[in-house]
C-alpha positions in Angstrom: -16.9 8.1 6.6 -14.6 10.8 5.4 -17.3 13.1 5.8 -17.7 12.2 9.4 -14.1 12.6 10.2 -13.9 16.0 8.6 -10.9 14.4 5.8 -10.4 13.9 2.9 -11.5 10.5 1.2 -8.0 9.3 -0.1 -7.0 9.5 3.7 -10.0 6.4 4.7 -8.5 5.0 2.0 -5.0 4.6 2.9 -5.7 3.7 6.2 -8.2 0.9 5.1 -5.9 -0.3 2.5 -3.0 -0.7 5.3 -5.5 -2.4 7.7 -6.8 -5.0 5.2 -3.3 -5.6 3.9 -2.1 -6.6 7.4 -5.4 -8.6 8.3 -4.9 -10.5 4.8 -1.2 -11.1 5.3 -1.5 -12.8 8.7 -4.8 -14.7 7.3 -3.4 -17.6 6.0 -6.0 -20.3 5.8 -8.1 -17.9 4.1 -8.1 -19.8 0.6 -8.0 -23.3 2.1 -11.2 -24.3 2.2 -12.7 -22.3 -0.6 -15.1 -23.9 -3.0 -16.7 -21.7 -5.2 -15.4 -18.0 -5.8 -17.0 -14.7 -6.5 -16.8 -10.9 -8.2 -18.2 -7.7 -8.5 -17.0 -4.7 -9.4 -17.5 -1.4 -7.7 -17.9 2.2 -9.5 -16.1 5.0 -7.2 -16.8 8.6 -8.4 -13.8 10.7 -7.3 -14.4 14.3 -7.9 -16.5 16.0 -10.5 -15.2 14.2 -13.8 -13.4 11.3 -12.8 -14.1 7.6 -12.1 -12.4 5.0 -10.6 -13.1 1.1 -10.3 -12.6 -2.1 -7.4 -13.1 -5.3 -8.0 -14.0 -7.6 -4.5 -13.4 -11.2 -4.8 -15.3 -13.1 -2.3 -15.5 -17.0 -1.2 -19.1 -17.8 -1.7 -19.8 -20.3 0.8 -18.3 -18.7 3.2 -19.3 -15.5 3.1 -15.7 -14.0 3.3 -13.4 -11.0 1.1 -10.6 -12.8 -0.1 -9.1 -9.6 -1.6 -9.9 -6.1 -3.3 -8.5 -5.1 -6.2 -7.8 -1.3 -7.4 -9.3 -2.0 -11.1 -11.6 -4.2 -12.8 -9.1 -5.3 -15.8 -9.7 -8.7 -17.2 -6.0 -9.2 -16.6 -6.2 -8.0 -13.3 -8.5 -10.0 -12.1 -7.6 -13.3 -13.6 
């Protein structure tokens, strides 16, 4: 997508990060009728030498992000 818009990546970023943040914050009932949750971690390669990680949490059953987190610490995510 960055590519596409001719910026740089850290600029989708942001601007995802600020959407999903307002979408989560006035999604309320999001964890109400979850039954079974879900993980996986993502590998982001940002530049030539460095790595970064993500970690998507996910209600199962319902097909649905419940939130994305900037790491994929044990403490983190717990």
């Amino acid at each position: 997508m960055a590519g596409e818009r001719n910026c740089d990546w850290h600029n989708v970023n942001d601007v995802v990060t600020t959407y999903d943040e307002a979408l989560l914050g006035e999604d309320s009932t999001r964890l109400n009728r979850t039954s079974a949750i879900g993980h996986d971690k993502t590998r982001l390669k940002l530049g030539e030498h460095h790595m970064s990680y993500a970690t998507t949490v996910t209600d199962v059953k319902h097909h649905q992000i419940i939130d994305v987190l900037p790491t994929r610490s044990f403490e983190d995510v717990d």
